[in-house]
SEROLO-112315 format. One record per residue (C-alpha): z, x, y. Coordinates in steps of 0.5 Angstrom, whole numbers, padded with zeros to 4 digits, always signed. Example, Ala and Ser with C-alpha at 12.3 -4.5 7.8 and 13.67 -1.06 7.14 Angstrom:
BEGIN
+0016+0025-0009/+0014+0027-0002/
This chain:
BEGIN
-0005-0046+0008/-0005-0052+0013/-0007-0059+0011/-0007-0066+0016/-0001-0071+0016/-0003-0075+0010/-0004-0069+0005/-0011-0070+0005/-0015-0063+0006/-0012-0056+0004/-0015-0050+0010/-0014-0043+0008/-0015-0038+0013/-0013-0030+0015/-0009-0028+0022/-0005-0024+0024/+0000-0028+0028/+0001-0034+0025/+0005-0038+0030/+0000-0037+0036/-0007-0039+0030/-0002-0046+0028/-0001-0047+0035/-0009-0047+0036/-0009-0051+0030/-0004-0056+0034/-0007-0056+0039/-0014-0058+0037/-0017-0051+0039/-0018-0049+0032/-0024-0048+0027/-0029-0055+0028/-0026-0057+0021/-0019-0057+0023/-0021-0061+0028/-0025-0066+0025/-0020-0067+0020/-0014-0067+0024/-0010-0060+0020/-0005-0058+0024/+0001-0058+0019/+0003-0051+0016/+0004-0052+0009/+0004-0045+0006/+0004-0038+0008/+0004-0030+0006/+0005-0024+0009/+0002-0018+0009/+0002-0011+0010/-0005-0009+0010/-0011-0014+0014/-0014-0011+0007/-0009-0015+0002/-0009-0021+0006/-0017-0022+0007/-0017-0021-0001/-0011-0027-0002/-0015-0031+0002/-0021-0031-0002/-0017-0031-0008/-0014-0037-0005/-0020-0040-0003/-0024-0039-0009/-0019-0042-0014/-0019-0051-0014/-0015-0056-0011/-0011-0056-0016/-0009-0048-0016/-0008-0049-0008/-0002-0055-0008/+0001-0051-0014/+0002-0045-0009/+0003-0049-0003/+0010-0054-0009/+0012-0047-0011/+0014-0045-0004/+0014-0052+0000/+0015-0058-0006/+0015-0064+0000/+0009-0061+0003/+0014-0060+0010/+0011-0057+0016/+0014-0050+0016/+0012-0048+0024/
């Protein structure tokens, strides 16, 4: 998941190399809600084995609240630091 500077919107998506789609996401070259709301700070993140289990994370993760996702991204990053 990654958010802007202020906290203010939370994105999910899926890759398969994380640091190349953050540095698109930095570099402004990202999905036009990531540019439009300026995300570009890595807050949370998951490994997969299998495409399958990631994409199935994903929806997970996008089907629940604001509230589920801040408490997955505190579990692992509780000042919300940017981890790329």
């Amino acid at each position: 998941m990654m958010t802007n500077q202020n906290n203010t919107v939370i994105y999910t998506g899926v890759t398969n190399d994380i640091e190349r789609r953050v540095a698109e996401h930095k570099g402004k070259k990202g999905s036009l809600f990531t540019k439009r709301f300026n995300v570009n700070k890595l807050v949370f993140y998951e490994r997969f084995g299998r495409i399958s289990d990631a994409i199935a994370a994903e929806k997970r993760i996008k089907a629940g609240s604001r509230a589920k996702k801040i408490k997955l991204i505190e579990a692992m990053n509780p000042d919300w630091n940017d981890l790329c």
